[in-house]
C-alpha positions as CSV (number, residue, x, y, z in Angstrom):
1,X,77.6,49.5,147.1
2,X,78.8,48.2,150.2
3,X,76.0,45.6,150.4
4,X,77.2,44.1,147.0
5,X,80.7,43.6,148.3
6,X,82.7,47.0,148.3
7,X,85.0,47.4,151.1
8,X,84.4,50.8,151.2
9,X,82.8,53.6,149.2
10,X,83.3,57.5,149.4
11,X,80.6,59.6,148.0
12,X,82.2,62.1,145.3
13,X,79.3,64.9,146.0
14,X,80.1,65.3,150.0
15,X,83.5,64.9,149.7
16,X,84.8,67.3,146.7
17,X,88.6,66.1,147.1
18,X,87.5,62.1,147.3
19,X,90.9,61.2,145.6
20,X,92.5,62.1,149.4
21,X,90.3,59.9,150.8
22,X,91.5,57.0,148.0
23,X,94.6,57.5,149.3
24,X,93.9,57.2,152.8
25,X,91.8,54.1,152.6
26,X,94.3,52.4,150.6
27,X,97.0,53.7,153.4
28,X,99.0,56.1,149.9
29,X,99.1,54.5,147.2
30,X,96.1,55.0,145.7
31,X,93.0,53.0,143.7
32,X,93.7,50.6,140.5
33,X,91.6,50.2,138.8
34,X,89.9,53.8,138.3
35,X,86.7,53.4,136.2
36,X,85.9,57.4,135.4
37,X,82.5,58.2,134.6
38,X,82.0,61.6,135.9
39,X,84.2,62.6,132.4
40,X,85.2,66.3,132.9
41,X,83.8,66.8,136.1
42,X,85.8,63.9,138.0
43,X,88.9,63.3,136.1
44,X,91.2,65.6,138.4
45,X,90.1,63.4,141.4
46,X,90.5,60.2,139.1
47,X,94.3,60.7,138.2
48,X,94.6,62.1,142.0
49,X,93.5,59.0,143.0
50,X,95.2,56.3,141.3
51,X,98.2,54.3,142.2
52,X,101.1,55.6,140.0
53,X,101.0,53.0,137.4
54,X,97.4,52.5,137.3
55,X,94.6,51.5,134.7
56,X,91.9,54.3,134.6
57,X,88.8,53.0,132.1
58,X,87.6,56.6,130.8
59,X,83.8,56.4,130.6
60,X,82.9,59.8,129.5
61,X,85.0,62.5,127.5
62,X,82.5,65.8,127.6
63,X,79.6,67.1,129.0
64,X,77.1,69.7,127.8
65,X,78.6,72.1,129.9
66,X,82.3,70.9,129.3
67,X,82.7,69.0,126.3
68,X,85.8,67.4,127.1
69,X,88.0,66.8,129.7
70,X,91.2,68.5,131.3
71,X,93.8,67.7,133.5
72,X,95.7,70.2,135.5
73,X,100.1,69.9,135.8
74,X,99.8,69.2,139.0
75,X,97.8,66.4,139.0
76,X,99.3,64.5,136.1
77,X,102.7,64.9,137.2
78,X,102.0,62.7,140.4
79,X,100.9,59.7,138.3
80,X,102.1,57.3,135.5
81,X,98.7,56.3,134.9
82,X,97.6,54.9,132.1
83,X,93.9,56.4,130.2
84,X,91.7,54.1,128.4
85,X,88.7,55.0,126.5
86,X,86.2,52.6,127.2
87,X,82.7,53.1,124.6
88,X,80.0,51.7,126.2
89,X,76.5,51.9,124.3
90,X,73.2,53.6,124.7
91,X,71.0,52.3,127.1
92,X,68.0,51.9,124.3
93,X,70.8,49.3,122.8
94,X,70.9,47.4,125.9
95,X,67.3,47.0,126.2
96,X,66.8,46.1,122.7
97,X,69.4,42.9,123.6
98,X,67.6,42.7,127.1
99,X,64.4,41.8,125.6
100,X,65.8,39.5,122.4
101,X,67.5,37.7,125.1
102,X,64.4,36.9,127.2
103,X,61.9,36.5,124.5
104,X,64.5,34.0,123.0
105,X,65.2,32.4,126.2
106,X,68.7,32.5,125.4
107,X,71.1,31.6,128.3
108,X,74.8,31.9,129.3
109,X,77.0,28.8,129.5
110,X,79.2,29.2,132.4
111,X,82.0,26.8,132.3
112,X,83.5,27.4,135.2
113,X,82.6,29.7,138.9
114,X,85.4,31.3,140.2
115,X,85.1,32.5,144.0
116,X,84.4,36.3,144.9
């Protein structure tokens, strides 16, 4: 992640409690945007994590094991945060369009680069 621009990245599996180390790499406040896709799982950590009026783009609402998501007292009462549901599709779908795309040739027209 780092080598396509992130300024840092903490890995959610070593480090259980990664919304602490949000809020220390961002020296308090927290991440916004949040983009949650761990669903049940990661949520907790996700509110932990984000500034207190953030944006947090919910990916995934249940697993197999948990089929949907939960968020203790203590966690939602330090944020404001705002939860979106984002759908995203299947990944069949997007292959389906990744091939019509190449095997029409169709490209993009890009008006306008803006700098990273």
């Amino acid at each position: 992640m780092k080598a396509l621009g992130a300024d840092a990245v903490v890995n959610y599996r070593r480090t259980p409690h990664w919304s602490r180390s949000v809020r220390e790499l961002t020296d308090g406040p927290g991440a916004d945007p949040v983009v949650e896709t761990g669903g049940p799982d990661t949520i907790e950590q996700s509110v932990r994590a984000s500034v207190l009026y953030g944006q947090i783009a919910l990916l995934t609402t249940g697993t197999a094991e948990r089929p949907g998501i939960e968020i203790s007292h203590a966690a939602y009462a330090l944020s404001l945060a705002t939860i979106r549901r984002v759908f995203v599709g299947r990944r069949s779908r997007f292959e389906d369009m990744d091939r019509a795309v190449s095997a029409h040739g169709l490209r993009p027209v890009i008006g306008r680069v803006l700098p990273f």
